[in-house]
N, C-alpha and C positions, 0 to 999 in steps of 0.2 A: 382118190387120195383124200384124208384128211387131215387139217391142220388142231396143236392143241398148245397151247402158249401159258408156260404155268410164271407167277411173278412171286415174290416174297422180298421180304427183310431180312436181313443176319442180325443173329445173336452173338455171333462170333468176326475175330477175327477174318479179314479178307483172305491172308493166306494160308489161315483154317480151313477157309473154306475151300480153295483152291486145293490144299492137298487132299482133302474128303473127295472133289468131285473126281480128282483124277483116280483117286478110290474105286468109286463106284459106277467109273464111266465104263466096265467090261461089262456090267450089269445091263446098261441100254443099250452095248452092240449088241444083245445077245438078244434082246427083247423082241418075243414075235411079232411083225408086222409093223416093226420100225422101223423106216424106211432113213432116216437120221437125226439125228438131237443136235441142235445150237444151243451151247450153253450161253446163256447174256449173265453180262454183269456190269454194274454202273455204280463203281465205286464210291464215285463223288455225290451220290442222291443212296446208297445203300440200297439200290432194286437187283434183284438176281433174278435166275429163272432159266428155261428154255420154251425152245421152236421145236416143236416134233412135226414131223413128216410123217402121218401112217398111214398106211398103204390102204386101210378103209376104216370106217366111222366104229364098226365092230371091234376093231384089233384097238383100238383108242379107247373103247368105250372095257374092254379084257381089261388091258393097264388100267382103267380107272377102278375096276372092280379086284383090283388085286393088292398084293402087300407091298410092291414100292413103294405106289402112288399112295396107299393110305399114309407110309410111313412118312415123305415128302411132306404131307399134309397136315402131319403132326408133330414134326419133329422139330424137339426145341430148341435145335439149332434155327430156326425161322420164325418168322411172326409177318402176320398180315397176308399169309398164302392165298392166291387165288388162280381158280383154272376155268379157261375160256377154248374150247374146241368150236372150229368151223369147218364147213364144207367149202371146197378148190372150189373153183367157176371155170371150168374144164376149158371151155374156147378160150376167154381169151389169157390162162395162166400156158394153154399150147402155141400159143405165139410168142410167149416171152420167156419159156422157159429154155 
């Protein structure tokens, strides 16, 4: 598994962005080797973002080289985007998951 934690700012409205995300949330069921998205959002400081779970560093590393995530990255609905992917620690994330 790989994890990839993307954060950003709004330019917009909160429940702008809320009706956007539930928008284009069939777009990351669908997304190969997503294993699932946690959308965050922190109102009160304007941090947004998600938790991806993919199923390996390659299929994270697809989505980085593809048009969501450019678009994500660019789009001026956000400011201050930033993506950080990690590798699981397989023991002991098998004990606590």
């Amino acid at each position: 598994m790989h994890i990839q934690v993307i954060n950003f700012e709004l330019n917009v409205a909160h429940a702008d962005y809320i009706a956007g995300a539930t928008d284009v949330a069939p777009i990351f069921a669908d997304m190969p080797g997503l294993i699932s998205k946690h959308w965050l959002g922190d109102e009160d400081n304007n941090i947004y973002g998600g938790v991806y779970l993919w199923e390996t560093k390659e299929a994270c590393d697809a989505y980085k080289a593809g048009p969501v995530f450019a678009d994500v990255m660019s789009n001026a609905m956000y400011k201050n985007q930033s993506s950080k992917d990690y590798g699981v620690l397989d023991g002991p994330t098998a004990i606590t998951a």
